[in-house]
N, C-alpha and C positions, 0 to 999 in steps of 0.2 A: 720305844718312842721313835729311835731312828726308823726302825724298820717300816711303821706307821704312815712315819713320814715320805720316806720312800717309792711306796706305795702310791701315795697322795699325789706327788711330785710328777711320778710314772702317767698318772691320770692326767693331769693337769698337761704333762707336751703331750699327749694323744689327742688332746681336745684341741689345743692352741697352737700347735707350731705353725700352721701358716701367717698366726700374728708375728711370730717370732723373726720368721725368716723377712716377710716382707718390710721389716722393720730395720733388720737388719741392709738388705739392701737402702732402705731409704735415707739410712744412714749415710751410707756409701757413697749417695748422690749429695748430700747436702754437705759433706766435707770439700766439695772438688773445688769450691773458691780457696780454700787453704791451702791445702796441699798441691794444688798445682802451680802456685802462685812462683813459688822456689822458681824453676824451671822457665815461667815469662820474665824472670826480670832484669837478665842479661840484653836476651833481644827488645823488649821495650826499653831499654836504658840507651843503647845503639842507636836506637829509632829514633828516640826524644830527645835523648839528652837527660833524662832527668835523675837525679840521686837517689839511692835506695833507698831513703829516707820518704821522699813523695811515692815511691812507689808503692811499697808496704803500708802506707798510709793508707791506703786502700781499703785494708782489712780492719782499722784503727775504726775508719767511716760504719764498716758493718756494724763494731761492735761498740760504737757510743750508743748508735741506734738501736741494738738490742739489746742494751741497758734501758731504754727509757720503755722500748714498746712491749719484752717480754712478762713481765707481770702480768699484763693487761692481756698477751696472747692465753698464759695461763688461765686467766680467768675465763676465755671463752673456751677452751677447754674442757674445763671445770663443769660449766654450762653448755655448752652444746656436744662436745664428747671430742677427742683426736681426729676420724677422721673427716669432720666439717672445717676444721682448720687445715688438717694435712694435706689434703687432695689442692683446694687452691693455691696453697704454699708454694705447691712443689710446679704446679703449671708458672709463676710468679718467677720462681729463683730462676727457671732453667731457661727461661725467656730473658731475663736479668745477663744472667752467662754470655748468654748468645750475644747480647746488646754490646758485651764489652770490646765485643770486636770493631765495633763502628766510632771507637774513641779516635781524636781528633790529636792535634799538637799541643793544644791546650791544659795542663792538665787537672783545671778544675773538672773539664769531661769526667775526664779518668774518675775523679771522687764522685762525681753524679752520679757517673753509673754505677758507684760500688755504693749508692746510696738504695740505688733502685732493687741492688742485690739484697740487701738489707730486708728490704720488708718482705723480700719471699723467705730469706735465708730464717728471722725469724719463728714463720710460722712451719718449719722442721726443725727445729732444732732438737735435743735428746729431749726436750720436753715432752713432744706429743712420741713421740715412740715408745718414749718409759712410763710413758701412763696409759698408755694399753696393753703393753706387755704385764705393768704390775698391776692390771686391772684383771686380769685372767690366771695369774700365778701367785701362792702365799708358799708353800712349803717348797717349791723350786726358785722362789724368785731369784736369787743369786747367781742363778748359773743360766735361768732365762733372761735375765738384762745383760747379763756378760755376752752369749751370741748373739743376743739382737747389738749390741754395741760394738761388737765384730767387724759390723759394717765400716764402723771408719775405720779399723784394719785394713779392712779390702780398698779403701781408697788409699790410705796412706801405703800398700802394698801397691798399689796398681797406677796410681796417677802420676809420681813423677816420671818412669819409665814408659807409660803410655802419654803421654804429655808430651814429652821430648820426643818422640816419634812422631807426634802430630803435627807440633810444631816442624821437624826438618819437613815432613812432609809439604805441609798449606801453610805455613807461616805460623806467627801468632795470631792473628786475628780466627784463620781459618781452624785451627786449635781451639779457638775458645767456644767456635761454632758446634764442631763436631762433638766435644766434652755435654753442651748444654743439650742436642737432640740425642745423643747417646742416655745420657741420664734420663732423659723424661722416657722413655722409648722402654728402659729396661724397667721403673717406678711405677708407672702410670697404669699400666694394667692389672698387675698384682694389686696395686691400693685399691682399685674400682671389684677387684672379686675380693680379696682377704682381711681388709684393713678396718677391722672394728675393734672397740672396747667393749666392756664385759655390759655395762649398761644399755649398750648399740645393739650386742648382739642377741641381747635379751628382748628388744623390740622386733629387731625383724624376724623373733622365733614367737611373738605374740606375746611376751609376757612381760608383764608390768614392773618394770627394773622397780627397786627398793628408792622410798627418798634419799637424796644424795644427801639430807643433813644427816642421816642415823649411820650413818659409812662414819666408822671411828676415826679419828685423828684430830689434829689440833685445829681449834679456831684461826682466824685470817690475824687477829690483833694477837693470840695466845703464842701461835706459831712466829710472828715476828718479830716478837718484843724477845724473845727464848734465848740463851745465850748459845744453845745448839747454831739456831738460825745463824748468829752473829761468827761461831766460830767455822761451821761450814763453809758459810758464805765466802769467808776471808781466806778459808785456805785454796777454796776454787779457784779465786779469785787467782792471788798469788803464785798458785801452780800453775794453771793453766798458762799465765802469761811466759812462766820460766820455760816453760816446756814446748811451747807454741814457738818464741825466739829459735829454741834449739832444730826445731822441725822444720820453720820457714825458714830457717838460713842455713838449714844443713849442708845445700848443695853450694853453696857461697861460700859457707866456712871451709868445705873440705879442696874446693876449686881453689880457693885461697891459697893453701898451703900447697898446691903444684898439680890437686890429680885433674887429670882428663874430665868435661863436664856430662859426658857420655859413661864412665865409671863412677861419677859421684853419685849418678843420677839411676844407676844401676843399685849403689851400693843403699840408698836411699828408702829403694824399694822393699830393706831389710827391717824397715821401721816399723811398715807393715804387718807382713811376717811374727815380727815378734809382738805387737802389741795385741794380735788375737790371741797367740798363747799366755799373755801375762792375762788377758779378760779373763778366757777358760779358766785358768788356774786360779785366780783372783775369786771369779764368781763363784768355782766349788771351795777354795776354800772361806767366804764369806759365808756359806749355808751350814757352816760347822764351826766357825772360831767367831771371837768376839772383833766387829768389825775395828775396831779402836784400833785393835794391833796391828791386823791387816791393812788397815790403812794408813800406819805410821810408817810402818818398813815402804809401803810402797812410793808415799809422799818423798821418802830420804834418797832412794835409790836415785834422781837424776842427778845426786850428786858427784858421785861414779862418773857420769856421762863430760860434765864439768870440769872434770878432774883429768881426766882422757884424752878431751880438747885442749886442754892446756898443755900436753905431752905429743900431739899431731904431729906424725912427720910427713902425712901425705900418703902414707899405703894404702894398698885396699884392705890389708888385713886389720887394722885399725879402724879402716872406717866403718868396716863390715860390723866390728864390734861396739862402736858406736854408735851403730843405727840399730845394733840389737837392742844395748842397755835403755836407749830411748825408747824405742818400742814398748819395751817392757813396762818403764815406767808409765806414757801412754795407755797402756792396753789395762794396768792397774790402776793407775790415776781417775780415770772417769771412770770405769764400773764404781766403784769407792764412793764417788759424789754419791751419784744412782740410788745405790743401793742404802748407804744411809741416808739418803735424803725420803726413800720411804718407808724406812724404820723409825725415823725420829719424828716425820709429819703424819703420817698416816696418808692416807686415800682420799678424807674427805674434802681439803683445799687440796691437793697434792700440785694440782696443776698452774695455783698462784703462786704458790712457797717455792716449787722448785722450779719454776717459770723464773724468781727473783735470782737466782740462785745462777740459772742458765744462762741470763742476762749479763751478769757478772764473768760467769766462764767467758764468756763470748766478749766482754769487754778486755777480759786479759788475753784472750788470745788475736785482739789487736793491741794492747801495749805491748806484749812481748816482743814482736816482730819490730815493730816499732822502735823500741826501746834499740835494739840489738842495733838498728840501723845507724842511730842516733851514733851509736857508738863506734861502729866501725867510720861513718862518714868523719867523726871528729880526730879519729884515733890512727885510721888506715890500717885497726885490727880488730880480732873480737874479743882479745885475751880479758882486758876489763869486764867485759859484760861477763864472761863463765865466769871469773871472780865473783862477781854479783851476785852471779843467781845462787851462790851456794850457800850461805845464808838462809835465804829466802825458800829453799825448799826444806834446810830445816828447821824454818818457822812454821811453816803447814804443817810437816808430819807432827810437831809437838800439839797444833790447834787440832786437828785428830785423833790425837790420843788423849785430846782432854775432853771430848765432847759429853761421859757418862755411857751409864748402860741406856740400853732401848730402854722408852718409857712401856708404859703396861698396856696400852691401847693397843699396839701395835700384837701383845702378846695375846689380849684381850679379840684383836680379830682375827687370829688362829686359831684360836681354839673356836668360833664363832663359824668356821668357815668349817 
């Protein structure tokens, strides 16, 4: 059966890797409002005046907003295929980027514009990437959504140390410009040749994709009502924002305690790095083990990272190792969602279920930063807030270990396929 499958798997990236890769890039570009954000909020703070609290509020704005609109991106998805959403998305956000250079003193600007991000940042999110990738892979899928999810490795490896360069170089503003034409410049072409779903690409090869109601998986009411849906949802929910805190205030917490913002900001770049080896290894080993477990050990591991910051003494060798353990959990953390969110939904709503789902990720990864802020501005530290999160990450991993086995549909379009 392994061998079988192997095989299969073998066939399946011969056919698809140009989904894979440019998915993976596309990833890369649609993180750069996050991960770069660490990095401006010194210099806008200087500028303005304004506390980390408004500033981070920024990403708060994205993610109220992709709470209410992703469902609804899902659903066009669903119905017109990834990339009829993705392509305008991505022209929307990186013009969005560019915009925030032009913010004023005011800083209701500041949130307008991070409003305007919103509605591009929505229509990329890991939604339309993982439902093209898991529209062309069943017996590889594990290990094909962990590279294509790679991409935000490569951001979160490449933006804060490429950021801070940009910044010394043109400022911030001139930073925020270069980041948005750099993204569209490296995205935009590979989408316009590579960037279909398996339904997409069965059209422009002449042939008459299958109804999308006979694509097994749950109903829109069956899938929601599901205590999977309920426990998913809340551990995304809740991870993401712990983990999100930890990433967007890396280089604050670490400047914090005495290092240089030019080594935080190096050491940073280590987040990266590791969170595409946790994907990798994540993804093969989800194509072999019951994801429950896999996903419990990985949901727990930030709490290490927690644990670590609470002992800071400011070296690099410490931080080095805190942007590993983060990484890690990162790099494991969302492959995890991903992939059981298309074992337990199936294919045939995939794109509204895990639209609801992304929405939420995206909401926690504006309270987290948020939250973090709240704490240091009240506190003048973050020591409370790692207290906090630790808890809270191992609430998630327990709500993934209790999710059940894969339903039969999912095993039902294996063997199908």
């Amino acid at each position: 059966m392994q061998d079988r499958d192997g095989v299969k798997a073998a066939a399946e990236w011969r056919r698809s890797w140009p989904v894979v890769l440019t998915s993976a890039l596309g990833l890369s570009v649609s993180v750069i409002y996050i991960y770069s954000l660490g990095i401006f909020i010194e210099p806008i703070e200087q500028e303005f005046g304004w506390g980390r609290t408004q500033i981070t509020a920024g990403i708060t704005v994205v993610s109220v907003m992709s709470v209410v609109l992703a469902p609804f991106v899902g659903m066009l998805i669903d119905r017109f295929g990834a990339r009829s959403v993705g392509l305008p998305g991505v022209i929307i956000y990186c013009s969005a980027i560019a915009a925030l250079s032009l913010v004023g003193g005011q800083v209701w600007m500041w949130w307008a514009g991070w409003a305007v991000v919103a509605l591009g940042s929505v229509c990329i999110k890991p939604t339309v990437w993982t439902a093209a990738v898991a529209s062309h892979f069943s017996a590889g899928r594990g290990l094909a959504l962990a590279v294509a999810l790679c991409g935000t490795g490569i951001g979160q490896a490449l933006l804060p140390f490429l950021t801070n360069e940009l910044v010394g170089l043109f400022g911030w503003r001139g930073a925020y410009v270069a980041l948005a034409v750099g993204g569209a410049l490296l995205v935009l072409p590979l989408m316009l040749l590579f960037f279909f779903d398996a339904r997409e690409q069965q059209r422009r090869q002449g042939v008459a994709p299958a109804d999308r109601s006979a694509t097994p998986g749950r109903g829109l009411k069956e899938g929601f009502l599901s205590a999977q849906f309920l426990f998913l949802a809340l551990a995304a929910l809740l991870a993401t924002a712990g983990i999100t805190a930890l990433l967007v205030h890396f280089v604050p917490m670490t400047t914090f305690a005495g290092m240089q913002r030019e080594a935080a900001a190096a050491a940073a770049g280590v987040i990266g790095l590791a969170s595409m080896t946790g994907r990798i290894a994540c993804g093969a080993l989800l194509d072999r083990f019951d994801g429950r477990i896999v996903g419990a050990i990985s949901f727990a591991l930030p709490c290490l990272a927690c644990v670590l910051f609470l002992g800071f003494d400011g070296s690099t060798g410490q931080a080095v190792l805190l942007a590993a353990v983060i990484g890690l959990s990162v790099g494991a953390e969302i492959d995890v969602i991903a992939y059981l969110a298309t074992r337990h939904f199936g294919l045939r709503n995939f794109g509204t279920l895990f639209g609801a789902v992304a929405g939420l990720i995206s909401f926690g990864a504006g309270l987290g930063p948020l939250f973090a802020g709240i704490v240091f501005d009240a506190t003048e530290s973050y020591a409370n807030a790692h207290l906090a999160l630790i808890p809270v990450f191992l609430l998630t991993a327990a709500l993934v270990a209790s999710l059940g086995p894969y339903p039969v549909f999912a095993q039902a379009t294996e063997a199908a396929e």
